[in-house]
LUMMI-76530 format. One record per residue (C-alpha): residue in three letters; x, y, z. Coordinates in steps of 0.05 Angstrom, whole numbers, padded with zeros to 5 digits, always signed. Layout:
<recs>
ALAXYZ ...
</recs>
This chain:
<recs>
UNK-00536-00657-00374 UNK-00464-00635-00350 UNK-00463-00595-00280 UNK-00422-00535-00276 UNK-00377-00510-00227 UNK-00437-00459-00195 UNK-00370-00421-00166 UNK-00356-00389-00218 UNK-00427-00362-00218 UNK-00408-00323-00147 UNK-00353-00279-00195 UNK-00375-00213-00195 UNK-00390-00176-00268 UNK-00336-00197-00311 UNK-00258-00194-00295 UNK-00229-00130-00289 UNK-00194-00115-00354 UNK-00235-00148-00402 UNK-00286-00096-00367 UNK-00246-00046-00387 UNK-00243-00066-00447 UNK-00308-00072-00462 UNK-00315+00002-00441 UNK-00264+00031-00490 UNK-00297-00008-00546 UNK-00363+00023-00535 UNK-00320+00099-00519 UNK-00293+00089-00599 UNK-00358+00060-00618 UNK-00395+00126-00597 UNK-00336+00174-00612 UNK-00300+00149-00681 UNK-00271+00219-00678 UNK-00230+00218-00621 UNK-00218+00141-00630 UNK-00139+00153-00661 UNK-00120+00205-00603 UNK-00140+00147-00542 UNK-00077+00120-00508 UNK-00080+00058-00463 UNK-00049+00060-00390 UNK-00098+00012-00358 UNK-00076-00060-00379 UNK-00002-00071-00362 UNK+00015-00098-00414 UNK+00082-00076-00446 UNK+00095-00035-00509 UNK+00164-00033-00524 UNK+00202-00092-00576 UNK+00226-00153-00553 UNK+00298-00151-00532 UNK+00344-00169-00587 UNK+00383-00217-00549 UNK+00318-00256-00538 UNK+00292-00258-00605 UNK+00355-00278-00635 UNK+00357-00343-00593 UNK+00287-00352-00604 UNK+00304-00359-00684 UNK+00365-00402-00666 UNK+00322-00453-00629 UNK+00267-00452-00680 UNK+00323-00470-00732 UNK+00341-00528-00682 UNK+00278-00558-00693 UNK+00284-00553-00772 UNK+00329-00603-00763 UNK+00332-00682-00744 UNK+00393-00681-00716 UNK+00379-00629-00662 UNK+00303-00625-00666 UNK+00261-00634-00598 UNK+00204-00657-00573 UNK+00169-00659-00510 UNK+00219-00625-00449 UNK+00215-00634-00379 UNK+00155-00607-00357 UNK+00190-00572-00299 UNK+00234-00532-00349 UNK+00305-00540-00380 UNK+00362-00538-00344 UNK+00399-00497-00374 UNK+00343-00445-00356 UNK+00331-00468-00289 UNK+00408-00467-00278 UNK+00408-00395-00300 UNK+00350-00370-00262 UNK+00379-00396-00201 UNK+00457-00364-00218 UNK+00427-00297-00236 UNK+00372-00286-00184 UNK+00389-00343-00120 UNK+00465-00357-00119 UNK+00465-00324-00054 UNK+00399-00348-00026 UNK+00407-00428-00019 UNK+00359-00441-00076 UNK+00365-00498-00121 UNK+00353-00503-00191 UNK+00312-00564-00175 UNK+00265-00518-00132 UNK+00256-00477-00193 UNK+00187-00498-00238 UNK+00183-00460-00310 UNK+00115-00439-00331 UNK+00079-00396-00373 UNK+00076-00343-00335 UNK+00066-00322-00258 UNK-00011-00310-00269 UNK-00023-00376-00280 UNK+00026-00397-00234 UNK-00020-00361-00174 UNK-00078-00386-00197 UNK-00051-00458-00203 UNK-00030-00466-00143 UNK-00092-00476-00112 UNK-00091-00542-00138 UNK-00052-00572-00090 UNK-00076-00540-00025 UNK-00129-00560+00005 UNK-00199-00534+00026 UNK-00213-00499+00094 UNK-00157-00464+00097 UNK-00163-00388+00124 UNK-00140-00341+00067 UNK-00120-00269+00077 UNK-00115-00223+00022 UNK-00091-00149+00009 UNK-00142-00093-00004 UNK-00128-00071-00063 UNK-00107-00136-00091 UNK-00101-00168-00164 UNK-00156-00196-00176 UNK-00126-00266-00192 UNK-00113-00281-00118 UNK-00183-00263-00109 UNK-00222-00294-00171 UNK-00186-00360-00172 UNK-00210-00373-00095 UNK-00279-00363-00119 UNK-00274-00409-00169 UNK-00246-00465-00136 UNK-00300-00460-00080 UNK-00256-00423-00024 UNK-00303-00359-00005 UNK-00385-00361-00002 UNK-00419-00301-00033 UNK-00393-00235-00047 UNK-00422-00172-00021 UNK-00439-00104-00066 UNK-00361-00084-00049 UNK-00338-00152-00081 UNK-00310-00166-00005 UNK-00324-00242-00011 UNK-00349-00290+00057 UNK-00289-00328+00078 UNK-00229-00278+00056 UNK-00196-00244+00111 UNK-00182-00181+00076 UNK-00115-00135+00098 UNK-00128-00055+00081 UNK-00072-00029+00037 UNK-00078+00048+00051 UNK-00033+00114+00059 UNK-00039+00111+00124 UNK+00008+00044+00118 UNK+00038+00061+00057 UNK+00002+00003+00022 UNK+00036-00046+00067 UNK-00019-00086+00112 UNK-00014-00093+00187 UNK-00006-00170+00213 UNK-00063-00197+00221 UNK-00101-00204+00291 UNK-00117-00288+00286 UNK-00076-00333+00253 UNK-00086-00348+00179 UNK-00065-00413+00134 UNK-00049-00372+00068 UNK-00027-00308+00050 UNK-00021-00276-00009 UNK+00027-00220-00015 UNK+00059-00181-00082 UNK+00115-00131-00068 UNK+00136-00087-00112 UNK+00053-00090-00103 UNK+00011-00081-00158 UNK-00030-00043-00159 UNK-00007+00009-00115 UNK+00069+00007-00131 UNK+00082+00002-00074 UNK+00148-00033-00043 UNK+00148-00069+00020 UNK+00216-00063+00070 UNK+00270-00120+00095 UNK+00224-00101+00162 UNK+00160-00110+00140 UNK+00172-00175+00108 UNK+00214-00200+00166 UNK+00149-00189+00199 UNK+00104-00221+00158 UNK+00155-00290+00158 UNK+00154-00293+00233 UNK+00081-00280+00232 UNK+00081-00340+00174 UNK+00125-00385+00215 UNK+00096-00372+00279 UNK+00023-00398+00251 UNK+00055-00447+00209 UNK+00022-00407+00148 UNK+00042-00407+00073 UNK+00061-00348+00047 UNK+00052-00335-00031 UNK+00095-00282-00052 UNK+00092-00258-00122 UNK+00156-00217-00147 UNK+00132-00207-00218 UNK+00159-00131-00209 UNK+00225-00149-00173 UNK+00264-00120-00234 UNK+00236-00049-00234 UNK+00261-00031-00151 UNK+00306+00023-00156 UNK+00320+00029-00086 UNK+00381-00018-00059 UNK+00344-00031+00011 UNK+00278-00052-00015 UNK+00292-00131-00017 UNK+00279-00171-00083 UNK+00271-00235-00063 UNK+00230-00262-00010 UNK+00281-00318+00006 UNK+00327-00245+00026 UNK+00285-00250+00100 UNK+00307-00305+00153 UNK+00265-00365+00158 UNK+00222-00351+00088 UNK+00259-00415+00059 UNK+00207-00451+00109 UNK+00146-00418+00092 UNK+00145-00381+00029 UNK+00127-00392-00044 UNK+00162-00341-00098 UNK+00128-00323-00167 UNK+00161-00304-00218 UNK+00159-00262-00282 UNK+00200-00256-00347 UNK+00129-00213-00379 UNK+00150-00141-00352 UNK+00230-00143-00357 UNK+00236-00179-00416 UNK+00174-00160-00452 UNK+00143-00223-00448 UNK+00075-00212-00431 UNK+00059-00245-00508 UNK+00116-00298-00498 UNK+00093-00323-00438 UNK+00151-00356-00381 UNK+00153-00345-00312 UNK+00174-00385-00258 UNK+00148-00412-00190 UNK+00205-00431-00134 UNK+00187-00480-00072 UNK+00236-00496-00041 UNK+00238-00567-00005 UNK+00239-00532+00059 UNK+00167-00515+00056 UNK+00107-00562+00080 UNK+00035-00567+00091 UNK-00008-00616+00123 UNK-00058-00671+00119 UNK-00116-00669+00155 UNK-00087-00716+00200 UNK-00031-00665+00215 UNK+00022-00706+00173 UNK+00070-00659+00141 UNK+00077-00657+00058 UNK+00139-00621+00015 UNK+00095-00566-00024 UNK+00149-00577-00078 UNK+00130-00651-00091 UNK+00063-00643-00094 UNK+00073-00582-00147 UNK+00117-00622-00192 UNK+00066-00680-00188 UNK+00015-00630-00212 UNK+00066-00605-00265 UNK+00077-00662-00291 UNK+00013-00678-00295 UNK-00016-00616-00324 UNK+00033-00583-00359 UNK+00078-00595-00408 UNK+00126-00552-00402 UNK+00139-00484-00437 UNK+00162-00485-00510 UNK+00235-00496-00523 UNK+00240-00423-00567 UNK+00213-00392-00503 UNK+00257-00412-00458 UNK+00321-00402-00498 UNK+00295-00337-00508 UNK+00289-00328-00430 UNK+00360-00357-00420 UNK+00378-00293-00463 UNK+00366-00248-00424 UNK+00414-00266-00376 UNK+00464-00259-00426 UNK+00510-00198-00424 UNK+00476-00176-00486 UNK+00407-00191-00461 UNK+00420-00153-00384 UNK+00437-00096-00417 UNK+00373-00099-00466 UNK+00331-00115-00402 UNK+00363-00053-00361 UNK+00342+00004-00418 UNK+00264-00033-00418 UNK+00258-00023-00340 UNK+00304+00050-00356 UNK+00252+00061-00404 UNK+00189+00048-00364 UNK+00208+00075-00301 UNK+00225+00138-00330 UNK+00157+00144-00353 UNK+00131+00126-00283 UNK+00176+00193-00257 UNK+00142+00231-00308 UNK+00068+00208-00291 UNK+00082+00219-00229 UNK+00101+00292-00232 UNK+00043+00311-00284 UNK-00006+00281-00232 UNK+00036+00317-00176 UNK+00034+00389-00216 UNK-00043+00377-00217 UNK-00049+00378-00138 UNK-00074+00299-00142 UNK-00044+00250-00086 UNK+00006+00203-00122 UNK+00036+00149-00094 UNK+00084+00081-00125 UNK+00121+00087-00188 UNK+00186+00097-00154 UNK+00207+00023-00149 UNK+00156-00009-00193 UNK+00120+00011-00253 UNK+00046+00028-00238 UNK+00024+00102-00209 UNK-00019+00097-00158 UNK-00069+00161-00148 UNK-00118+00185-00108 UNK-00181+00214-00150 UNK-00206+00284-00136 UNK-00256+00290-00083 UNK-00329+00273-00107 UNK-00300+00233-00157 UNK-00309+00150-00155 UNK-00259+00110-00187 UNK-00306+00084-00247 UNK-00324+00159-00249 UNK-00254+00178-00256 UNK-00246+00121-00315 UNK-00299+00163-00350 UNK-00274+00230-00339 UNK-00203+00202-00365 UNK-00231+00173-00428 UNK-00277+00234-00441 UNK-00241+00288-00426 UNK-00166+00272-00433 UNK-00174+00208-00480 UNK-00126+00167-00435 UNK-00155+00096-00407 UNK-00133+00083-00340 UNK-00152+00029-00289 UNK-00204+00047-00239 UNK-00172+00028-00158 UNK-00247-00004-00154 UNK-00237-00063-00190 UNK-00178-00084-00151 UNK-00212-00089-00096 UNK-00267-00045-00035 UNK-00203-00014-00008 UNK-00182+00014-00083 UNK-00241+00059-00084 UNK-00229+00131-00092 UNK-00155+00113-00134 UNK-00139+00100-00197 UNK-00078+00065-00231 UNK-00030+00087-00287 UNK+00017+00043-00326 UNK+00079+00067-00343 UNK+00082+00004-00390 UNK+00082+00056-00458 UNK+00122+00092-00506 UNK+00160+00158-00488 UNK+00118+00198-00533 UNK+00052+00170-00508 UNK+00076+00183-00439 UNK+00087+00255-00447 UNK+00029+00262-00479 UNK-00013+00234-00425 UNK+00024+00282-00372 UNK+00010+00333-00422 UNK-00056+00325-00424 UNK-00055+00313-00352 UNK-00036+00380-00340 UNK-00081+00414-00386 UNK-00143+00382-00364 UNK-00143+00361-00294 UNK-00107+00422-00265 
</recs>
C-alpha cells in the first residue's frame, strides 16, 4: 500500500478559508431567508472586471494560436521575455535587477509555497504572528515543524508577535534564524513596514547570513511615498532577499493566475558542507523541471497592464478598492472599535469588542449584520481577539457593510 506524507496529518482543522467557507454554506443552509442579503469580505479575492487592456490582449493572443503561422507551443518555463523585460522596466529599472532574475508563475501563493523545494531541512524558520497561513501550512507539510499546539503555534517555528504595540511590525529576533518570512504591505493586518524597519531586518538577514522571503503581493495598493515597495529599495537586500510577486490584486487576476518570483544571482545558500549555491540556479532547475510555464494569453495579458492603457485601468482598481478600505475604516471607527491597516494596503484590520473571540465575532457578523469576515484566529495565536475586512468588493456592497456596521455594532 502507498505511504503518505504523515505531515500533512500535523495541519490543524482544514485551511483557513475553505473553513470559512464551509461556515457560510451551513449559515444559508439554515437561513435561506437572509441567504441573498450576505456579502463576502473574508476571502480576498477581487470583485471588480478584468481590465480592458488585459482582456483585449488576452483575445489577441488566443487568435495567435488559431493560426499556424504564429501559433505556440510550449514557452520558456521561466516566462517570456517580453514579460520578464517589462516587469523588470516598470517595477526594477532603478534597482539593478535583471530580467533574467525574474521567474513567471502562476501566482505568488504558489510561488511561497514552492520554494521550499529547494532549501533544505534544518533550517531555523521565523514567522510573523499573525501570518498567512501559507508560510505556515506549507512548512508543515514538507516536514519543517513537529506538532502543533491548541493555538496552532507549531514545534520548530520561531514565531515574531505582530501587535499594536509595534504597529504589526515584529522586533528582530533575539538568536539568529536561517529563514524569514516577511509580507509588507502585510496581510493580514495591513499593515506597512518603513525604509527603517526593513533596513533592519536586511542587516539582521546579512549579519546571520539568513534568507529573507519577502512577499510584495500588495506593493500596488501603498499610498504613502515613504513606505518602500520593493525590498531590493533597502541596501544589501540584493544579497539576501527573495521578492514575490503578484499581478491577482492590481490587475484582477486572482482567476488568471501570474505572479512572479525575483532571485537575484546575488543571493546564496549553503551545503551542508558550507559550500555556497546561487538560490536562482537552483530555482530555475526546479522550474524547469516542474513547471511549464504560464500560458501565453496570460502573460500577454499581464504585459497589458503595463501599457498606458492598462496603468491607467490598474490605478482606478487599486482607486477603487482603497476607497472602500477608507470607508470600512471609518464605519468601524464611528462604532468605537480599534481599526488599524487599510491605509496602504487593502485589508482592515480590527480589534473585536471585549468578550468577544474572533470565531465569535465571525458569528456575530454573519448573524447579525449578514457580512462574512475573516476571523484574526485563523491567521495565526497572535490574531486572536481581531478580525479582518477586505476591501476587495463593489462600492455598493461596501457601503452597505459600513451601513450595517453602524447600525448594528454601535
Amino acid at each position: 500500500m502507498a505511504r503518505i506524507n504523515e505531515n500533512f496529518l500535523k495541519l490543524k482543522a482544514g485551511y483557513l478559508f475553505p473553513e470559512i467557507a464551509r461556515r457560510v454554506k451551513a449559515f444559508v443552509e439554515a437561513n435561506p431567508d437572509k441567504a441573498g442579503q450576505l456579502i463576502r469580505c473574508g476571502i480576498g479575492d477581487v470583485t471588480e472586471p478584468l481590465p480592458e487592456a488585459a482582456r483585449n490582449a488576452m483575445k489577441a493572443a488566443v487568435d495567435e494560436l488559431g493560426s499556424r503561422d504564429s501559433f505556440r507551443g510550449y514557452g520558456p518555463e521561466q516566462g517570456y521575455d517580453f514579460l520578464r523585460d517589462s516587469i523588470v522596466a516598470n517595477n526594477y529599472a532603478h534597482l539593478g535587477i535583471e530580467a533574467d532574475e525574474i521567474f513567471v508563475s502562476d501566482g505568488s501563493k504558489c510561488d511561497s509555497g514552492n520554494i521550499l523545494d529547494i532549501l533544505g531541512s534544518g533550517n531555523k524558520i521565523a514567522i510573523t504572528d499573525p501570518v498567512y497561513p501559507v508560510y505556515v501550512d506549507t512548512n508543515v507539510m514538507i516536514g519543517n515543524t513537529g506538532e502543533g499546539d491548541e493555538d496552532g503555534r507549531y514545534e520548530g517555528l520561531v514565531y515574531l508577535p505582530c501587535n499594536a504595540d509595534n504597529d504589526f511590525v515584529p522586533a528582530i529576533p533575539d538568536e539568529p534564524v536561517d529563514l524569514i518570512y516577511l509580507c509588507y504591505p502585510n496581510n493580514p493586518t495591513g499593515a506597512a513596514a518603513t525604509r527603517e524597519q526593513l533596513a533592519a531586518w536586511v542587516a539582521y538577514a546579512k549579519k546571520h547570513e539568513a534568507l529573507i522571503l519577502f512577499d510584495a503581493a500588495y506593493e500596488a495598493f501603498i499610498q504613502d511615498p515613504e513606505v518602500p515597495r520593493s525590498i531590493y529599495e533597502i541596501e544589501g537586500a540584493h544579497e539576501c532577499a527573495l521578492e514575490f510577486r503578484s499581478f491577482s490584486k492590481n490587475g484582477g487576476f486572482t482567476g488568471v493566475r501570474c505572479g512572479w518570483v525575483v532571485a537575484p544571482k546575488t543571493v546564496f545558500g549553503t551545503t551542508e558542507s558550507g559550500e555556497k549555491i546561487a538560490i536562482r540556479d537552483l530555482w530555475s532547475r526546479r522550474t524547469s523541471t516542474k513547471f511549464n510555464g504560464a500560458s501565453y494569453p496570460v502573460q500577454r495579458g499581464a504585459e497589458a497592464l503595463y501599457s498606458e492603457e492598462g496603468k491607467g485601468q490598474v490605478k482606478e482598481l487599486i482607486t477603487h478598492y482603497m476607497e472602500n478600505a477608507r470607508l470600512l475604516r471609518e464605519a468601524c471607527e464611528k462604532v468605537g472599535l480599534a481599526v488599524y491597516g487599510g491605509e496602504n494596503a487593502p485589508y482592515v484590520w480590527v480589534a473585536c469588542p471585549e468578550g468577544t473571540d474572533s470565531w465569535g465575532m465571525f458569528d456575530r457578523m454573519i448573524n447579525e449584520v449578514q457580512v462574512v469576515i475573516t476571523p484574526g484566529s485563523g491567521f495565526g495565536a497572535a490574531g486572536e481577539g481581531y478580525f479582518r475586512i477586505s476591501a476587495f468588493n463593489s462600492r455598493e456592497n461596501a457601503l452597505e457593510v459600513c451601513k450595517r456596521i453602524q447600525a448594528n455594532l454601535g
